[in-house]
C-alpha positions as CSV (number, residue, x, y, z in Angstrom):
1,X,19.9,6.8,33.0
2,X,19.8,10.7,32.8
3,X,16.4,12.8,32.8
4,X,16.2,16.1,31.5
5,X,13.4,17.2,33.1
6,X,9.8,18.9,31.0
7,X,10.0,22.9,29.6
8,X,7.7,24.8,28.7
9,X,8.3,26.1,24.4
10,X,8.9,30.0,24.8
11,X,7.6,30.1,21.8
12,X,3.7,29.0,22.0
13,X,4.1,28.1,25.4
14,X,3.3,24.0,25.6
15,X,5.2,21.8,27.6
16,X,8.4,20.2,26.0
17,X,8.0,17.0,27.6
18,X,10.8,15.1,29.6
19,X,13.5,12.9,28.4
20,X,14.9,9.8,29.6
21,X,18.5,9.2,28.1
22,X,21.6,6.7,28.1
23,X,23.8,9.6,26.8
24,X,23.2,13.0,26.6
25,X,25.2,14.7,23.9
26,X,26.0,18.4,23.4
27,X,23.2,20.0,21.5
28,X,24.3,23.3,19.2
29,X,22.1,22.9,16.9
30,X,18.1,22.2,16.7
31,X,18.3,18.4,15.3
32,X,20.9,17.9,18.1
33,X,17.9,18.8,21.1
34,X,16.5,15.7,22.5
35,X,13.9,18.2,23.8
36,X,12.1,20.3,20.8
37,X,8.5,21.4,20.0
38,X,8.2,20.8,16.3
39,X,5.5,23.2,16.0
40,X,7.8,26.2,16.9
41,X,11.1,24.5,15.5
42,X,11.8,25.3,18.6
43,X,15.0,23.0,20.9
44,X,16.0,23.0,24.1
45,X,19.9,22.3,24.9
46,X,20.7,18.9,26.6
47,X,21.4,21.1,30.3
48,X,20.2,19.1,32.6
49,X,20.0,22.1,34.6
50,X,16.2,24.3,33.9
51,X,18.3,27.2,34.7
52,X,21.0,26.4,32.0
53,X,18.9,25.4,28.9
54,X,19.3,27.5,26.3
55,X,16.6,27.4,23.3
56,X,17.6,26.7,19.7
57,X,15.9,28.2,17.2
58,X,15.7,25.5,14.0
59,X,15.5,26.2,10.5
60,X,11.7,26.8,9.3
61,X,10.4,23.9,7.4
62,X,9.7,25.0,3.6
63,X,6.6,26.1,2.9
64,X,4.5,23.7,0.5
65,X,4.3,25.1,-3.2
66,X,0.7,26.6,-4.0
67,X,-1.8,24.4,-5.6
68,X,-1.9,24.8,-9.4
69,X,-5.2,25.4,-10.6
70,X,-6.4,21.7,-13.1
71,X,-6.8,23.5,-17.1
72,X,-10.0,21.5,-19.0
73,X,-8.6,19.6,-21.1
């Protein structure tokens, strides 16, 4: 079993936690990061390494449409 060991998010600064995994595949994208802080969208490449993990930005989830005022009927 590999570990890929807790991160801290660069962007708000709470710890990704660790991992505990039977593979480990290449991440190069953010839905690929077994390590991610949904909050930010933000992912951490599968580098086993701390000094090797490169961050993944993700796409920004869509913003929910405004609420339409009800009209009397």
């Amino acid at each position: 079993m590999i570990i890929l060991p807790r991160l801290r998010c660069p962007g708000c600064g709470k710890t990704i936690h660790a991992v505990k995994a039977l593979v480990v595949p290449p991440a190069e994208k953010f839905e690929d990061c077994l390590r991610r802080c949904n909050r930010c969208r933000i992912g951490a490449s599968n580098a086993k390494n701390p000094a090797k993990v490169k961050f993944i930005q993700g796409d920004p989830l869509p913003e929910p449409p405004p609420e339409q005022p009800q009209s009397p009927e």
